[in-house]
N, C-alpha and C positions, 0 to 999 in steps of 0.2 A: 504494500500500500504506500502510495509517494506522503501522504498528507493524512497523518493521524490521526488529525481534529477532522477530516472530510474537505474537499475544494472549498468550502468557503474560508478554513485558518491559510490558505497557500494565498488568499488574495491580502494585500496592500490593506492599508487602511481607507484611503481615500477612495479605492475601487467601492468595497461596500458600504460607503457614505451617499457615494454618485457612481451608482454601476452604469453600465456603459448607453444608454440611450442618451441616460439624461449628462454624460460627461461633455457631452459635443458642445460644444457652446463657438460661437462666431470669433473670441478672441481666443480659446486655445486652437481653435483651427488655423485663424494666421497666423500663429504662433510655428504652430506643424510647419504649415509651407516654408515657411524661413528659416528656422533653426536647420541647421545641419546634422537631420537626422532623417533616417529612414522610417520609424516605425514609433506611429501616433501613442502617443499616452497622454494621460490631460495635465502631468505634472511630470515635470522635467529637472533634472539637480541644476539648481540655480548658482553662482556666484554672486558675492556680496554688491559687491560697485564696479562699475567698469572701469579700468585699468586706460584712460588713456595713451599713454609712453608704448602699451602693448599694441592698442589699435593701432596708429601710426604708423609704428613699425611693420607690420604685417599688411598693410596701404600700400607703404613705401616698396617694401616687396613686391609686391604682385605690380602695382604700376613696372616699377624698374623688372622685373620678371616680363612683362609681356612688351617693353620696349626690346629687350634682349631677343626676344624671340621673333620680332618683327626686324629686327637688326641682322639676326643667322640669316633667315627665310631671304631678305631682302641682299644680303651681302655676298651668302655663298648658294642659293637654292634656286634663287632665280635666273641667272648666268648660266648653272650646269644644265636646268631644264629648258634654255632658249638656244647653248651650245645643242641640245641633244635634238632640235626637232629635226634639223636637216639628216641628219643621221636616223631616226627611226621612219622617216620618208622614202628611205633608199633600203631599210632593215637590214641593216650596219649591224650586226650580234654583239660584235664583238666588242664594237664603241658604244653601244648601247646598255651591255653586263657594264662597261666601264664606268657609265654613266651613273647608272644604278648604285655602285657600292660606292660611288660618291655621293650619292645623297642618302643611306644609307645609316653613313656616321653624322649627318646635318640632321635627318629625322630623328634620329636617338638625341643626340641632343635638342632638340627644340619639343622631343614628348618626355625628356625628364626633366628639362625647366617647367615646363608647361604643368606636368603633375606637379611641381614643387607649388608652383604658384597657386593650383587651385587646389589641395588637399591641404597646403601647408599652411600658407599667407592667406588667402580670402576666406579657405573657412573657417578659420582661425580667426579673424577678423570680425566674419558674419556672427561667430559664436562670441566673439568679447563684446559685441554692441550690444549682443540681445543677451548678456551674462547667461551665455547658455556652457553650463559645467562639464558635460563631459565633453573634453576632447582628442579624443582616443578614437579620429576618424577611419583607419586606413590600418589595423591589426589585422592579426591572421584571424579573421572571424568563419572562414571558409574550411579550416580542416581542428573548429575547435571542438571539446571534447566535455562541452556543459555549457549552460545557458549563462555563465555568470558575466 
């Protein structure tokens, strides 16, 4: 048996105050949408005050993050793929595979800035505006071995 008092001692206290019709309410919903979370609950671990010095910093990131990455794309991405048309017009293999593992190591770099900025810096951000507490966005939650 999971629950020795019966499913109702396994719930929350706030669950059997306001079980779930009546939990929906128009402000924990936009709450939901915004907070950088998956999966609706009507109470969320909240922190105390927002940490301005933190938002800023995590702004400043992701701006400078996605100028970086319009800087790659625009310095080494666009060159190799306007070198490559004449070449895949003629179906050049060989300048073509060339082509490829040139941009190869540009797209690794511009999809790990690119996660940095948006799992590290903006919802990091999104979550210090709205003191939303847990941020633990991006663990191994895919091969874990309990709900905690």
């Amino acid at each position: 048996m999971l629950h020795p008092g019966g499913p109702q001692s396994a719930l929350p206290e706030i669950y059997t105050k306001c079980p779930y019709p009546r939990n929906i309410t128009l402000g924990n919903l936009c709450y939901f949408w915004w907070a950088p979370t998956l999966v609706y609950q009507p109470y969320y671990p909240r922190t105390e005050r927002i940490r301005w010095t933190f938002f800023f910093k995590r702004v400043g990131e992701t701006l400078a993050l996605i100028v970086f990455i319009w800087l790659t794309c625009a310095q080494y991405a666009e060159p190799v793929l306007r070198n490559s048309l004449d070449k895949m017009a003629v179906l050049d293999f060989p300048s073509i595979i060339e082509r490829l593992m040139k941009l190869s190591t540009i797209s690794l770099v511009v999809w790990l800035a690119g996660f940095f900025a948006l799992f590290q810096s903006f919802l990091n951000a999104l979550a210090e505006i709205l003191r939303f507490g847990d941020r633990q966005f991006y663990e191994d939650w895919w091969n874990s071995n309990s709900l905690k």
